[in-house]
C-alpha positions in Angstrom: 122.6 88.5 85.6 120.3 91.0 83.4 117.7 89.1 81.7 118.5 90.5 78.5 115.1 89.2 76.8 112.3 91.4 78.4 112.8 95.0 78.0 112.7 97.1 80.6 112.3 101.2 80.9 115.0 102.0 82.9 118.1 100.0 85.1 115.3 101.3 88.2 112.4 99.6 87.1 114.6 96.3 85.9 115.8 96.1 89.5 112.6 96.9 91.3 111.1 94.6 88.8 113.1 91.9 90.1 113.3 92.5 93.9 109.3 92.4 93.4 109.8 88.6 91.6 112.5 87.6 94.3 109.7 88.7 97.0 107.3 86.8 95.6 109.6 83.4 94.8 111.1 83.9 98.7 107.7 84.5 100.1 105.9 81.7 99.0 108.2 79.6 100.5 107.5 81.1 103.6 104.1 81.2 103.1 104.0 77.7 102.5 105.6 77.0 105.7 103.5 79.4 108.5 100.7 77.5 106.6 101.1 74.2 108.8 100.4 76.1 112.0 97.5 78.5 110.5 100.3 81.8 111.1 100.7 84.5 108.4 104.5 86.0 108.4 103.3 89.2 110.2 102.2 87.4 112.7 104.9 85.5 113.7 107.0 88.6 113.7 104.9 90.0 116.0 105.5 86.9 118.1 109.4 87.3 117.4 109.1 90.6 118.2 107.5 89.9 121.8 109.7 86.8 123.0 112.9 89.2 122.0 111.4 92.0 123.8 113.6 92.7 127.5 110.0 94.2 128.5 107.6 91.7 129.9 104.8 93.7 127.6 105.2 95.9 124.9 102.6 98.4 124.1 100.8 97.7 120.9 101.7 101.3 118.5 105.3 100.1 119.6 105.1 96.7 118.6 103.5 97.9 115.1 106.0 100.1 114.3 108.9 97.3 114.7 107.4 95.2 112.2 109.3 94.4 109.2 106.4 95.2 107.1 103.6 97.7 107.7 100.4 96.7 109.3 97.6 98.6 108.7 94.9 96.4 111.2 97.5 95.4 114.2 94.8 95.2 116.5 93.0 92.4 114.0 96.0 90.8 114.0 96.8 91.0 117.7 93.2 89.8 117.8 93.7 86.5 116.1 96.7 85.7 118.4 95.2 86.0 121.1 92.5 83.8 120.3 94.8 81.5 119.8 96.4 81.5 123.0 99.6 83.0 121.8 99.9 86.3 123.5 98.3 88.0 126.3 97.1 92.1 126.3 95.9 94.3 129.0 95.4 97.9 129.5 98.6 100.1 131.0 98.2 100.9 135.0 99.6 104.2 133.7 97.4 105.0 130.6 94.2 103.0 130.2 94.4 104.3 126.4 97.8 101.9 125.9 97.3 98.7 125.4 99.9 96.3 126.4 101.1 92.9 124.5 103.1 90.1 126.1 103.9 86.6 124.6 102.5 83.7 126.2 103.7 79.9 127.7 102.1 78.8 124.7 103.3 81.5 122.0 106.9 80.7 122.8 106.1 76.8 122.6 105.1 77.4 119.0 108.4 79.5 118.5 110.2 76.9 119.7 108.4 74.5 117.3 108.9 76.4 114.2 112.8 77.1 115.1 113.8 74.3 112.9 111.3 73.7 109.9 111.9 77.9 109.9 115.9 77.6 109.8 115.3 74.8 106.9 113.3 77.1 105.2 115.8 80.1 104.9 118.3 77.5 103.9 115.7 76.3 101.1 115.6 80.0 99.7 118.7 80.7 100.0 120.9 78.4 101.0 122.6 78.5 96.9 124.5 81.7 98.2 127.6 82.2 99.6 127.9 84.4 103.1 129.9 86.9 101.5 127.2 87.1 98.6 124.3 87.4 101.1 126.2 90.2 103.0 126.8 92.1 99.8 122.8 91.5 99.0 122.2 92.6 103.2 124.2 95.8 102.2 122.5 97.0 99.1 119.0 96.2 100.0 119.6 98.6 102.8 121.2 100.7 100.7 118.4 100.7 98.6 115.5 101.6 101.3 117.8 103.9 103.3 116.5 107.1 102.2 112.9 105.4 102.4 113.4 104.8 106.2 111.7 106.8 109.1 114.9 107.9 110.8 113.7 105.9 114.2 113.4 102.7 112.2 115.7 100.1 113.6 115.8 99.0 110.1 118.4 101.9 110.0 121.8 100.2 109.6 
């Protein structure tokens, strides 16, 4: 439903106005949750990401570009993850520039622990909506960032 009591420019700056406010109200109850095990969201997508993976290591540019939102310092991030245990890296036998990532024993433990708190958490954002309302949400967000895409993104639907 419009808020009809702030005015807005346009019908496009109202909605991008308020998928920036949903981001925001959806993300902080994300962030709230990564915060018990010291994880940003990025990061455990790029853990996701790995344990999903039918390769045993994934090669770092690769992993980067099948994040759901850009990373500008991967290599920080796969940095920090490492440190912590959570995934593995080593140069490519074939090209000693590529740098390969693999999850570890312990990274897919601590999947395995936030499975649940993480399920409760989408239910605690939006959990209010019906499935046929979430699908019709799924379909216009993608809508939406279609023409924004790269046309290799596997965001493509």
């Amino acid at each position: 439903m419009p808020n009809t009591s702030i005015k807005f420019d346009s019908a496009m700056q109202e909605t991008y106005l308020n998928l920036w406010r949903s981001y925001d109200r959806l993300r902080g109850i994300e962030d709230q949750l990564f915060s018990r095990w010291d994880l940003t969201a990025q990061q455990y997508n790029v853990l996701r990401l790995l344990e999903a993976s039918p390769e045993k290591a994934v090669p770092t540019l690769s992993l980067a570009s099948r994040l759901v939102s850009r990373a500008p310092d991967i290599t920080r991030m796969i940095d920090r993850l490492e440190k912590r245990a959570w995934i593995r890296r080593e140069r490519s036998e074939n090209d000693r520039r590529t740098v390969m990532v693999s999850i570890t024993t312990a990274g897919r433990e601590l999947l395995g622990g936030i499975a649940e708190p993480l399920s409760e958490c989408h239910q605690e954002q939006l959990g209010h909506m019906t499935d046929r309302e979430l699908e019709t949400l799924t379909g216009l967000l993608c809508k939406a960032r279609r023409p924004h895409e790269p046309a290799e993104s596997r965001w493509n639907l």
